[in-house]
C-alpha positions in Angstrom: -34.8 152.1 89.5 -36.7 152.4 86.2 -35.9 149.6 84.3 -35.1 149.4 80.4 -36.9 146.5 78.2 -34.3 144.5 76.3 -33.6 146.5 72.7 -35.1 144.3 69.9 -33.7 142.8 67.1 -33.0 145.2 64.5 -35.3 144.6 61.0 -33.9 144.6 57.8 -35.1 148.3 57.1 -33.6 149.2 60.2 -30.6 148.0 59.9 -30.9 149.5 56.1 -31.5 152.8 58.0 -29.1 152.9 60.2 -26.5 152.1 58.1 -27.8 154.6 55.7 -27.4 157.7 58.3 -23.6 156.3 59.1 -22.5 156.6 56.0 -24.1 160.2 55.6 -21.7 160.9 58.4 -18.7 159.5 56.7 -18.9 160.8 53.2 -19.7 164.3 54.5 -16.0 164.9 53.3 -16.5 163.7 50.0 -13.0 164.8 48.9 -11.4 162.7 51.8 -13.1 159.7 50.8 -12.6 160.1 47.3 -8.6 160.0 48.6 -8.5 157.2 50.9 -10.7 155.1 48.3 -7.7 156.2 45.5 -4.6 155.7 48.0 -6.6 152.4 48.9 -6.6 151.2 45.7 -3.4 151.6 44.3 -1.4 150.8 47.7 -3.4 147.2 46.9 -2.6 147.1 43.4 0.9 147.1 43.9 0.7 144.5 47.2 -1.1 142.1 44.5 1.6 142.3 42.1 4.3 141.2 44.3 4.0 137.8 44.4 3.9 137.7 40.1 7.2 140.1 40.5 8.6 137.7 43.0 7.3 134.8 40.9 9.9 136.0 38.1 12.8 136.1 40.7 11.9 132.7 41.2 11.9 131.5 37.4 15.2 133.5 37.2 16.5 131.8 39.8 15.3 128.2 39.1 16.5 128.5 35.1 19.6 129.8 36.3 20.1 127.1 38.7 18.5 124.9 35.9 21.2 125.8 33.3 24.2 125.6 34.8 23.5 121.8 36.0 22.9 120.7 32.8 26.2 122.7 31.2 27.7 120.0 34.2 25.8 117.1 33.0 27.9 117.5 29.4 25.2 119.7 27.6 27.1 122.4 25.1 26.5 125.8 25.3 23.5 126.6 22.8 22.2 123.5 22.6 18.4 124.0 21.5 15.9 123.7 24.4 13.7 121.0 22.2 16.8 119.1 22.1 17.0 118.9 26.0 13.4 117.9 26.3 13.7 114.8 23.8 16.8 114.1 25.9 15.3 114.0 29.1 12.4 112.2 27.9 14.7 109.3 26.4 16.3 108.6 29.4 13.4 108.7 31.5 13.3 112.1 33.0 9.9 113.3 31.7 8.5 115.1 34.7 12.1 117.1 34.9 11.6 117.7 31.4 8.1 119.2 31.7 9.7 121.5 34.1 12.3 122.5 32.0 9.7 123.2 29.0 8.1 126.0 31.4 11.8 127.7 32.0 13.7 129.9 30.0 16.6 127.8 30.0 20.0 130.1 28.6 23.0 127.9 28.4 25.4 130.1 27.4 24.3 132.5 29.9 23.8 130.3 33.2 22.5 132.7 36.3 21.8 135.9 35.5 22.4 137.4 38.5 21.9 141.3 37.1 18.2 140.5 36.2 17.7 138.6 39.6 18.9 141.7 41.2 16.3 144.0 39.1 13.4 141.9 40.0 14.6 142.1 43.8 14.6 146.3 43.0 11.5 146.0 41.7 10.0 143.9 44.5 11.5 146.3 47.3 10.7 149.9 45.8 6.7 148.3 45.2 6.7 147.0 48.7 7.7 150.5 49.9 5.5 152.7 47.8 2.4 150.4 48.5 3.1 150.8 52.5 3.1 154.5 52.3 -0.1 154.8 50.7 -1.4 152.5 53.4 -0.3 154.7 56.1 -1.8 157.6 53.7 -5.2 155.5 53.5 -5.3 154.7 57.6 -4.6 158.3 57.9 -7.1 159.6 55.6 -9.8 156.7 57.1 -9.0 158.1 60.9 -9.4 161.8 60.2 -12.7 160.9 58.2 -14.2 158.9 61.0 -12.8 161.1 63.7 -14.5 164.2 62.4 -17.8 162.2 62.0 -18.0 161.1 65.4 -17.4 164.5 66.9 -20.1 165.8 64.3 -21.9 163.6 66.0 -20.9 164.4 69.6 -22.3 167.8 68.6 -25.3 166.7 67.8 -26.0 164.7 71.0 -24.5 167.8 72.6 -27.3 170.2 70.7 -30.1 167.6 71.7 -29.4 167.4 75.4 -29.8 170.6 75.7 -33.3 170.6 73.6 -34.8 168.1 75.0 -38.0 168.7 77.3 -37.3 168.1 81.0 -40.1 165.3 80.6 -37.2 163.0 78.9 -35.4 163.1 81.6 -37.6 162.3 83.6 -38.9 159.1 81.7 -35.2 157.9 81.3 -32.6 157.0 84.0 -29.0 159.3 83.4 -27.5 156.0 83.6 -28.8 155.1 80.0 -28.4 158.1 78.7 -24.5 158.3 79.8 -24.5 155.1 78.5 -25.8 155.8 74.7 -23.7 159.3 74.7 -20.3 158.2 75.8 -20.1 153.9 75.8 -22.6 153.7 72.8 -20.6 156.2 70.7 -17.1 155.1 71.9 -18.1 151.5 70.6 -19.3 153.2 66.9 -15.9 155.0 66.5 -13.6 151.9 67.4 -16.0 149.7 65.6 -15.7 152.0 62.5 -12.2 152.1 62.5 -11.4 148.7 61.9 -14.2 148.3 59.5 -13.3 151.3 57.5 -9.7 150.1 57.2 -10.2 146.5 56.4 -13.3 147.0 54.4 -11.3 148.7 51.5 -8.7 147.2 51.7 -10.4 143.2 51.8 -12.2 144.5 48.6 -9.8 145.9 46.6 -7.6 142.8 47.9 -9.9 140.4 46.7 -10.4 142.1 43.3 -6.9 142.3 42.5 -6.0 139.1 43.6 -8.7 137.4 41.9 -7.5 139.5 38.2 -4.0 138.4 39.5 -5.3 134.4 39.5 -6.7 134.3 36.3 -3.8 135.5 34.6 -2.3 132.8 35.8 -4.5 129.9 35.8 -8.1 130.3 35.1 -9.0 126.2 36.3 -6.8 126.7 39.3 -9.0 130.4 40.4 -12.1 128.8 40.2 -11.0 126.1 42.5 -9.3 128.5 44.7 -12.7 130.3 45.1 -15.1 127.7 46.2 -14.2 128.5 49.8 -15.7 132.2 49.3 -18.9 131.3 48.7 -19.0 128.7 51.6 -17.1 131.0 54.0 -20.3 134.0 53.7 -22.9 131.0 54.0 -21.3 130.3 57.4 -20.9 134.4 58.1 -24.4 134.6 57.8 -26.2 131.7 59.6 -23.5 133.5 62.5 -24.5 136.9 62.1 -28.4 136.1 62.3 -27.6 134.2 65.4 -25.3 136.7 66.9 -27.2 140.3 66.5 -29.9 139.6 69.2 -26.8 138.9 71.1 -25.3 142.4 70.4 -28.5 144.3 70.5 -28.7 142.8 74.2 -24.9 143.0 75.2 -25.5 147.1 74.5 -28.8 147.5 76.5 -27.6 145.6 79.3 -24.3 147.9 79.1 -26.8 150.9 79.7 -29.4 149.1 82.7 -25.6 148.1 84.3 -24.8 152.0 83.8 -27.9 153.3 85.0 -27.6 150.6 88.3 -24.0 152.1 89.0 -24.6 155.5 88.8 -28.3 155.8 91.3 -26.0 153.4 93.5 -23.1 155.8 93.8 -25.6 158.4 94.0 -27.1 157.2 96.5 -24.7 155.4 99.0 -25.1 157.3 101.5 -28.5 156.0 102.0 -27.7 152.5 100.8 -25.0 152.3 104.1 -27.9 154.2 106.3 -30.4 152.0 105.4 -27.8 148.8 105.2 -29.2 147.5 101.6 -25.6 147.0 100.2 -26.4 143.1 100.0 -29.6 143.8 97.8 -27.7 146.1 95.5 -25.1 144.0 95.2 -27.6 141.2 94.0 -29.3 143.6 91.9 -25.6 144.3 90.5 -24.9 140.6 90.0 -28.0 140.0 88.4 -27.6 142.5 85.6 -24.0 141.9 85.5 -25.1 138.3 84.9 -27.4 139.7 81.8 -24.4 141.7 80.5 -22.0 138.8 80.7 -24.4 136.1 78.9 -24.7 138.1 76.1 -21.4 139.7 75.9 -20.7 136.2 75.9 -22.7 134.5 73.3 -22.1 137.5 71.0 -18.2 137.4 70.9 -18.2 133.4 70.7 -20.4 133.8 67.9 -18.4 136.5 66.2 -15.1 134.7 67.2 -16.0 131.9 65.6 -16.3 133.8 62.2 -12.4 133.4 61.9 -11.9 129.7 62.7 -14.5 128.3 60.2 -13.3 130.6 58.1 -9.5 129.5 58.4 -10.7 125.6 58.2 -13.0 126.3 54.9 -9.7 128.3 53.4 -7.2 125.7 54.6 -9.2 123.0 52.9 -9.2 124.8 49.5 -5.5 125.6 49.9 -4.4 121.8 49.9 -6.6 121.0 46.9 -4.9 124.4 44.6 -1.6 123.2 46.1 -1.9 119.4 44.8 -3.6 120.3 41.7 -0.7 122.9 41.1 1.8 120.9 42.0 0.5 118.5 39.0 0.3 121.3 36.7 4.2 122.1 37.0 5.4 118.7 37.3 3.5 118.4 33.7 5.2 121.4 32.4 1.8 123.5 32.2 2.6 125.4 34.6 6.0 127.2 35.7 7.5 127.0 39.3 7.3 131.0 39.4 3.8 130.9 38.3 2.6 128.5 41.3 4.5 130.2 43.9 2.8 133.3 43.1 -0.7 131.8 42.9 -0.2 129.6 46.3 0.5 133.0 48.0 -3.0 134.6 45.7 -4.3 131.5 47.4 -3.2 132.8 50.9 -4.6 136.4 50.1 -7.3 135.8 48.4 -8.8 134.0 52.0 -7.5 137.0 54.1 -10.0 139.3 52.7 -12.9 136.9 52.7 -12.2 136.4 56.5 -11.4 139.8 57.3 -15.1 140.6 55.5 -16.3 137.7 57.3 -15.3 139.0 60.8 -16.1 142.5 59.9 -20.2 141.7 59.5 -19.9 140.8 63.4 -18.4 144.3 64.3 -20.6 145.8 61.9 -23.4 144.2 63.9 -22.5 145.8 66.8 -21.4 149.1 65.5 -25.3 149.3 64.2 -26.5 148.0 67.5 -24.8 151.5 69.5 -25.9 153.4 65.8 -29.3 152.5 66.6 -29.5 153.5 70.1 -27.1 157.1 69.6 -29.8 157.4 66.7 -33.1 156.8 68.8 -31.2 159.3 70.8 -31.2 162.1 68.4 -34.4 161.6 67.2 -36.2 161.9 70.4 -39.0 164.9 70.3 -37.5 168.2 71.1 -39.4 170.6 73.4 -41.3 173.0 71.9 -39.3 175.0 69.2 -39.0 178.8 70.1 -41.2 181.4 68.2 -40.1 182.0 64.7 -40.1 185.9 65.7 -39.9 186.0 69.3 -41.0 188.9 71.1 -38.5 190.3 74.0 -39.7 191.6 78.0 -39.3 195.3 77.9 -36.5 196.4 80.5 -36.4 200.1 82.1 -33.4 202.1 81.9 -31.4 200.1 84.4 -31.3 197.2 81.7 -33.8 195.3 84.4 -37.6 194.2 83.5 -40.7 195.3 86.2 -41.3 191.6 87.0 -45.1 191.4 86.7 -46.4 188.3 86.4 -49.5 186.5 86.0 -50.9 183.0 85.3 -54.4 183.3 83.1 -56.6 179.7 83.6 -53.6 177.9 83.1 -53.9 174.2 82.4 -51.3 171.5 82.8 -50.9 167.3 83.7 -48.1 165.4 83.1 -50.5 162.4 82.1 -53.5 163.4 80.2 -55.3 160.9 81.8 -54.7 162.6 85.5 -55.5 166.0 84.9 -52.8 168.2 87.7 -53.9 171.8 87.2 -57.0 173.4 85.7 -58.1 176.6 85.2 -55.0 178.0 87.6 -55.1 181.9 87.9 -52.5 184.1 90.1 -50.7 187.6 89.8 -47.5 188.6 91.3 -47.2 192.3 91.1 -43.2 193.5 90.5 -41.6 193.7 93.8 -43.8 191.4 95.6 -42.9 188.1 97.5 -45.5 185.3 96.1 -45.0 182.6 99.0 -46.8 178.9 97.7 -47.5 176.1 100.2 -49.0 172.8 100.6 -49.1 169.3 100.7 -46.4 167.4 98.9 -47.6 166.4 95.8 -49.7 169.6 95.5 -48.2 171.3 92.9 -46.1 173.9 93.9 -42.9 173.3 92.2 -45.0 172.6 88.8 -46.2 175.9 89.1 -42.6 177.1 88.7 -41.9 174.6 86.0 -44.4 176.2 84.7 -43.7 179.7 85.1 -39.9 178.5 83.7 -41.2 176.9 80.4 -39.4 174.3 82.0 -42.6 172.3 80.9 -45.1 173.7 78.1 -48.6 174.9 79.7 -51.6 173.0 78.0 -54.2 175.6 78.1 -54.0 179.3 79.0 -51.4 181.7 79.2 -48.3 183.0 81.3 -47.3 186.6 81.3 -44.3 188.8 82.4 -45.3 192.2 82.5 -47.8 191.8 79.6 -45.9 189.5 77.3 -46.9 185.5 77.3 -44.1 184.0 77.8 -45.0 181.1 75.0 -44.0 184.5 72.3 -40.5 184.7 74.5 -37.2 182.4 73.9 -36.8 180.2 76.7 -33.2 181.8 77.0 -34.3 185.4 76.9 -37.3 184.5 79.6 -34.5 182.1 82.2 -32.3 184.8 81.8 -34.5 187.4 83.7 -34.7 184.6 87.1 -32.4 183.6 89.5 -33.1 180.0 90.7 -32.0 178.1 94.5 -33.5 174.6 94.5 -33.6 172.6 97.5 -31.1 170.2 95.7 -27.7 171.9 95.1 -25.7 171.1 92.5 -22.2 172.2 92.3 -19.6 171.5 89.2 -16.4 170.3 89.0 -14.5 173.4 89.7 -13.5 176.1 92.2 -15.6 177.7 94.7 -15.3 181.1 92.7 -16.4 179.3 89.2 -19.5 177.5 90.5 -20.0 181.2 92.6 -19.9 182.9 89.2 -21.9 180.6 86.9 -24.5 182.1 87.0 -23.5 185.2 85.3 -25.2 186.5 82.1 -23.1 186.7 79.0 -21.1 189.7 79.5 -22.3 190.6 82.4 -19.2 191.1 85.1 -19.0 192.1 88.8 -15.9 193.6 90.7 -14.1 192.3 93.2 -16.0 194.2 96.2 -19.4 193.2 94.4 -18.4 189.7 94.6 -17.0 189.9 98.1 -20.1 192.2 99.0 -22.1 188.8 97.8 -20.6 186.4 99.5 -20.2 188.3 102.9 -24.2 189.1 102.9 -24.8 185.2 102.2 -22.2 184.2 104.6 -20.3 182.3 102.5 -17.3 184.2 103.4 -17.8 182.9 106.6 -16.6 179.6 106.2 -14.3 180.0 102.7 -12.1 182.2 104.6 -11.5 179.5 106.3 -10.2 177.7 104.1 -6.6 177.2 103.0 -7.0 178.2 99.1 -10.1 180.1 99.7 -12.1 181.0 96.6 -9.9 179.1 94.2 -10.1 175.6 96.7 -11.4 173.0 94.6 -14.8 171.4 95.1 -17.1 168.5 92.8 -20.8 167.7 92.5 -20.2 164.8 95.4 -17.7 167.3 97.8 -17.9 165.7 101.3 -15.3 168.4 102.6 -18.6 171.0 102.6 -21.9 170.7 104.8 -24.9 170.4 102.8 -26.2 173.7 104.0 -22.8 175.2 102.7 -23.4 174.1 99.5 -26.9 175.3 99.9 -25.3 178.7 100.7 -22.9 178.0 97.7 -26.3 178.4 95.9 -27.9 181.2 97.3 -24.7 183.3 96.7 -24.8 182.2 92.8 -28.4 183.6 92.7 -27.5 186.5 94.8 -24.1 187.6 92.4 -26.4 186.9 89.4 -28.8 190.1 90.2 -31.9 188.5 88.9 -34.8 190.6 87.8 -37.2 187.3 89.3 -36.5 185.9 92.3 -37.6 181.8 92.9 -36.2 179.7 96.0 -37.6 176.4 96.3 -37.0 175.3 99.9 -34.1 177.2 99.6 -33.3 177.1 103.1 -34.4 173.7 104.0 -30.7 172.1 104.7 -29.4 174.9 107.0 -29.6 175.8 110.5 -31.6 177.8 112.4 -29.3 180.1 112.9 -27.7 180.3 109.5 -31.6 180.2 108.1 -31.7 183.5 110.0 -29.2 184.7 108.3 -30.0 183.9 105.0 -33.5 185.0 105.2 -32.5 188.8 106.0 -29.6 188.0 103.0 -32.7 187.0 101.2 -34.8 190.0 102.1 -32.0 192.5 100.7 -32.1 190.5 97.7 -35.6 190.8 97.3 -35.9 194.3 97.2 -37.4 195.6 93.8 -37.7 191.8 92.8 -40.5 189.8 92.4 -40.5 186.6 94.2 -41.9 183.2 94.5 -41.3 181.2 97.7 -41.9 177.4 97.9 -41.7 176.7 102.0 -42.9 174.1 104.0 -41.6 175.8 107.5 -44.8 178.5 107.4 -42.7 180.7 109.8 -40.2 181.7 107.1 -43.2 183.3 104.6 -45.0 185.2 107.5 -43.9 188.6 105.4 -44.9 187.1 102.3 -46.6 189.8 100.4 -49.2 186.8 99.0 -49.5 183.3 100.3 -50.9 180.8 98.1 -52.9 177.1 99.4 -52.4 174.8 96.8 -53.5 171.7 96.9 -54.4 169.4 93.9 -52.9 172.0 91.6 -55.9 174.5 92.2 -55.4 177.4 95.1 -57.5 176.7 97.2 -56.7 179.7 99.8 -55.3 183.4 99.2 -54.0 186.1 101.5 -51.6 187.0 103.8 -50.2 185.3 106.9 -52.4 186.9 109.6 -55.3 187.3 107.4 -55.3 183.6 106.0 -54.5 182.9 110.3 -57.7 185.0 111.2 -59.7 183.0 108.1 -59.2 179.6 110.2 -59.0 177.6 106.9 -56.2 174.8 105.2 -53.5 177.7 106.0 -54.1 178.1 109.4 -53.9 174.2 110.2 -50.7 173.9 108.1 -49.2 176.6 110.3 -50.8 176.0 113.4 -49.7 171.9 113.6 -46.2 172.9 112.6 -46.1 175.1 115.6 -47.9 172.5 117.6 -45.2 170.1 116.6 -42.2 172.1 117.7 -41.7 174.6 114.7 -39.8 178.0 116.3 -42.1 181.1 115.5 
């Protein structure tokens, strides 16, 4: 299995980049942002005026309380607060009295229960209006990056279906799975909870901060010495945790890629009895994946802890300090309460932040990958003004084809095929054998656009197909490979998928199909027929039923270009009887190109084409390529030595 190098760290200017596109992809709704930023804001504002609201409950409260003991220790109604103080102070109650100086002691009035009750209004309406616009903000935030992750599922979408076969070939499905679906599912969580708790830790920590002067200027900048030590640690963290991430992700794609060739292939891992080696191959990746899952979530759990420890350090030096303060009079009970909870908010934000860079950090670790993704070359764009395959009356095209010193490798260093020249007349049967590794089915790829041609031109009845769409040109073949591939789906959808937009058979045209590919010979059988279910690993179906499965959906297509590539490779004799005559009737008025290796299959072949090394090397017809005694003639000759049937 092709394996992946480790992704490396991301630079500053990636990262830079990265986070650049992400945000393109959030503020595409401008308006929405513009909203949850607004609802954000004020549903914060109001959450940081609570504790100065509840604050005054408090001073209500404690004056109250305040005045009607000291209307029980003998003081009149009226008496002057100055009074009280010098009171206290002469019999030795200075700190009480300090207290008292910072209370709006009413002794005729005692508790004021009404404005106590006001406060607790207040206090209950703000705590209600600032959760709704939460749940307005998370709303807004979930519909903003919902719609950008399924912009961006489009776009990986659009780009699997532009990129050149030669991608695919260069990297396993496994890692591409994982980019598109684990990769993307870990950017649309990750964003989420940043979204979320990034406005609202910032507009948190603004407000609280404006709150915290207002109250005690000495006491805030105390309060916010643990900020600046708190992002210190977040950052000697996140330098030490990103490699971690970058490698957790990669190692989520080599384990994907390991999974999916394994379940592929475990037929021939049980035939072959290498289940031990796969499972050590398993167990070493698995043990890649889990040390640096591991050593990036310590690292990024640890964010919270040092965080907490910094913060609670802090919060015992504002709570003595304050405590001080109000025992001194120079600052009210209310007042402290309601900055020791500032205290308490101010350090959620900072470690919500703090916590957030770690996410972030991964978030941009999947970003980078989905984004190497997307910006993988595309295959050769189509023509700005394409040119189109003339078609006769009967809406179908003559079929003539020919291949004019065409030049192709896949490696420019090992030149494949040079200077390759052929011509199937319409209606004929082009039959191509040779060695594996010879070049046949490139010459299809070829002929396909599958791959893009690096010298010389391909025509279809006089137009080079380089001047055609790819979809107007694939739409004039029909295609059986020698590796079927069913869908998830019934027997009559993966029968009918290879229809043409709008075009539409009957019911006798489809049964007409099936019945002269003998596919109604063994769906009959079955209990749901057409409409029984089947998936791209069905073990209830042969392999040469599947095959068959195939031929029909070329056969129900009505292809104007006819290509079967071992088509008939996993069936039986028998049945291969059978399909070839299906096969001939489907020929008829088609051009065709045959890939075989059994020679006795392309005896009527109208043209057989040697290749070997990518160049034909012989041309003719069976008996006359027989009578020639040349590479033909021993293909054919130690097949049928070997036990081929003639």
């Amino acid at each position: 299995m092709a394996r992946v190098k480790a992704a490396p760290t991301l630079s500053k200017a990636d990262r830079d980049s990265v986070l650049k596109r992400l945000a393109s992809y959030l503020f595409e709704h401008k308006t929405w942002m513009t909203l949850a930023i607004l609802t954000g804001a004020g549903g914060v504002t109001l959450t940081v005026l609570s504790p100065k609201v509840l604050g005054k409950a408090t001073n209500i409260l404690f004056s109250g309380l305040m005045s009607e003991e000291l209307i029980k220790a003998g003081f009149r109604p009226g008496t002057p607060k100055s009074l009280i103080i010098k009171l206290m102070d002469a019999h030795g109650m200075g700190k009480i009295a300090g207290m008292v100086n910072s209370m709006n002691i009413n002794l005729k009035q005692g508790m004021d229960w009404t404005a106590f009750a006001h406060v607790l209004v207040w206090v209950t309406i703000i705590y209600i209006v600032a959760s709704l616009l939460r749940l307005w903000e998370n709303y807004l935030l979930s519909k903003i990056v919902t719609e950008a992750v399924y912009r961006m599922r489009q776009e990986i979408e659009h780009k699997i279906n532009h990129l050149p076969l030669a991608y695919f070939d260069r990297v396993p499905r496994g890692q591409i799975m994982s980019t598109t679906v684990n990769d993307v599912d870990n950017i649309t969580s990750s964003l989420q909870q940043i979204l979320g708790q990034m406005l609202f830790s910032i507009f948190m920590l603004i407000g609280v901060i404006v709150m915290m002067l207002t109250i005690s200027g000495g006491l805030t900048l105390l309060s916010l010495v643990s900020i600046p030590l708190i992002l210190i640690a977040t950052r000697v963290i996140v330098k030490k945790s990103q490699p971690s991430f970058a490698a957790q992700w990669d190692a989520t794609g080599v384990i994907d890629s390991d999974v999916e060739e394994t379940f592929s292939g475990i037929g021939v891992v049980r035939a072959y009895g290498q289940q031990a080696n796969c499972a050590r191959r398993f167990a070493r990746e698995n043990d890649r994946f889990y040390r640096a899952s591991f050593r990036a979530q310590a690292l990024s759990g640890s964010i919270n802890p040092v965080g907490s420890f910094l913060g609670n350090l802090v919060f015992v030096a504002v709570v003595i300090v304050g405590g001080l303060q109000v025992m001194h009079g120079t600052l009210s009970l209310g007042n402290f309460q309601a900055f020791a909870q500032y205290t308490r908010q101010a350090q959620r934000p900072v470690s919500q932040l703090a916590s957030m860079s770690t996410n972030l950090q991964s978030a941009l670790a999947s970003a980078k990958r989905v984004f190497d993704f997307l910006d993988a070359q595309d295959e050769t764009p189509d023509p700005a003004h394409p040119l189109t395959i003339p078609t006769r009356a009967d809406g179908h095209i003559n079929g003539h084809v020919r291949f004019n010193d065409v030049c192709f490798s896949y490696d420019p260093k090992e030149p494949l095929i040079e200077d390759l020249s052929l011509e199937a007349k319409p209606g004929q049967m082009i039959a191509i054998v040779g060695p594996t590794g010879a070049g046949k089915t490139t010459i299809i790829n070829l002929l396909m656009r599958f791959y893009e041609i690096q010298g010389g031109r391909i025509t279809v009845d006089g137009v080079n197909t380089a001047a055609v769409t790819r979809h107007d040109l694939r739409s004039h073949f029909g295609m059986v490979l020698q590796d079927t591939w069913l869908f998830n789906g019934t027997i009559r959808e993966n029968l009918l998928y290879g229809l043409k937009p709008g075009q539409e058979i009957t019911q006798e045209q489809f049964l007409e199909g099936t019945k002269a590919t003998h596919v109604d010979d063994f769906v009959s059988h079955l209990s749901q027929g057409y409409d029984t279910p089947i998936d791209t690993d069905n073990s209830s179906l042969s392999q040469g039923e599947r095959q068959l499965l195939t031929i029909c959906r070329a056969f129900l297509s009505d292809p104007d270009i006819l290509i079967l590539d071992e088509a008939t490779s996993s069936v039986d004799t028998r049945t291969e009887i059978l399909v070839q005559q299906a096969m001939n009737t489907l020929r008829e008025g088609r051009t065709s190109f045959v890939i075989a290796h059994r020679l006795s299959t392309i005896r009527n072949a109208d043209c057989i084409l040697v290749v070997n090394h990518g160049s034909i090397v012989e041309q003719g017809t069976h008996d006359g390529l027989l009578a020639r005694g040349g590479a033909y003639a021993k293909l054919y000759n130690s097949q049928f030595e070997n036990g081929e049937a003639d």
